[in-house]
N, C-alpha and C positions, 0 to 999 in steps of 0.2 A: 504494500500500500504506500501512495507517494503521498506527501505530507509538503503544505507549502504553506511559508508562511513569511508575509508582506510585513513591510515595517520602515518605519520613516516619513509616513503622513503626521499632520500638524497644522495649525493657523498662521495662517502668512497673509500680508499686506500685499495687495494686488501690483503686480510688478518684480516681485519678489520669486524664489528658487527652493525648490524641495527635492532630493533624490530617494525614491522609493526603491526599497528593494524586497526582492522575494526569493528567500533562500530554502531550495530543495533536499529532501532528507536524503537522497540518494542523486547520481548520476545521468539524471533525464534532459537536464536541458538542453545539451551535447548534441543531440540526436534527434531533437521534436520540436516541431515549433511550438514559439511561447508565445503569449499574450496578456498586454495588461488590457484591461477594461474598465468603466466607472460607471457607474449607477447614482445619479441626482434623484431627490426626493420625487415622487409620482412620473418618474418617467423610467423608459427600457433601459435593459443594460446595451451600453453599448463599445465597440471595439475603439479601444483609443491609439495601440501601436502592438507590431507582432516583430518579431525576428524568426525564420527560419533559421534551422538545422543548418544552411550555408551559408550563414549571415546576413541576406535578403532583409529589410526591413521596410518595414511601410505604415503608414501615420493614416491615424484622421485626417479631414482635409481641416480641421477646428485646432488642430494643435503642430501642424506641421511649420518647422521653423521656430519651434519653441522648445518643443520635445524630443528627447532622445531615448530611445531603448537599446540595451546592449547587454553583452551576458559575459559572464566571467565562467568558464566552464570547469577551472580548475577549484573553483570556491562551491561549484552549485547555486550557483546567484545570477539573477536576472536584476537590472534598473531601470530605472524610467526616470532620468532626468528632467523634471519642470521648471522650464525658467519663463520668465515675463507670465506670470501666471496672472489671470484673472477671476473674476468673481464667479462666471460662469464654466470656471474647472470644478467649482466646486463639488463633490462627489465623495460617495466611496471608491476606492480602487483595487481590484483585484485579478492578482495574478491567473495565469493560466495555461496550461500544458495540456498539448493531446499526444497519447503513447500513439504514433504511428502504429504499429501493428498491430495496437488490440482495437484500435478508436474509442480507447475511456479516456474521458477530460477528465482531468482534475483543477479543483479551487481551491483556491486560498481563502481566508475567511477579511479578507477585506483589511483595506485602511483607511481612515477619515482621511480627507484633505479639506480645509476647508479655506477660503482667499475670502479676506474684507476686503471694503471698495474706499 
């Protein structure tokens, strides 16, 4: 069972930088694409940045140029870099891993972020 868990959300001043990260019980990130996500109150979860297995990465079009995602694979750590954040990042954010060959996701159990204006 893979086990993830995010950390590094917090209150920040809009304009301001948080680096999230979500670190794996085991050896997954390596080999599967990852993702982070956010979920804002009364609305879907949605995809905010991914990195494939070959380092491929691709953004929201809402955070691109702000955000970065990148993985450290000798640690088991995935980050998501937010900078010039705004009010409307505000969110929970949660990591995410699908095992290529079984197709089970797995989640993180989230991190507040939240940006004053």
């Amino acid at each position: 069972q893979v086990q993830l868990v995010e950390s590094g959300g917090g209150l920040v001043q809009a304009g301001g930088s948080l680096r999230l990260s979500c670190a794996a019980s085991g050896n997954i990130f390596s080999i599967n694409p990852v993702a982070w996500y956010r979920q804002a109150p009364g609305k879907e979860r949605e995809l905010v940045a991914a990195i494939s297995s070959g380092g491929s990465r691709n953004y929201a079009d809402s955070v691109k140029g702000r955000f970065t995602i990148s993985r450290d694979n000798a640690k088991n750590t995935v980050y998501l870099q937010m900078n010039s954040l705004k009010p409307e990042d505000t969110a929970v954010y949660y990591c995410n891993v699908v095992r290529v060959v079984t197709g089970v996701s797995y989640w993180g159990q989230g991190t507040q972020v939240t940006v004053s204006s």
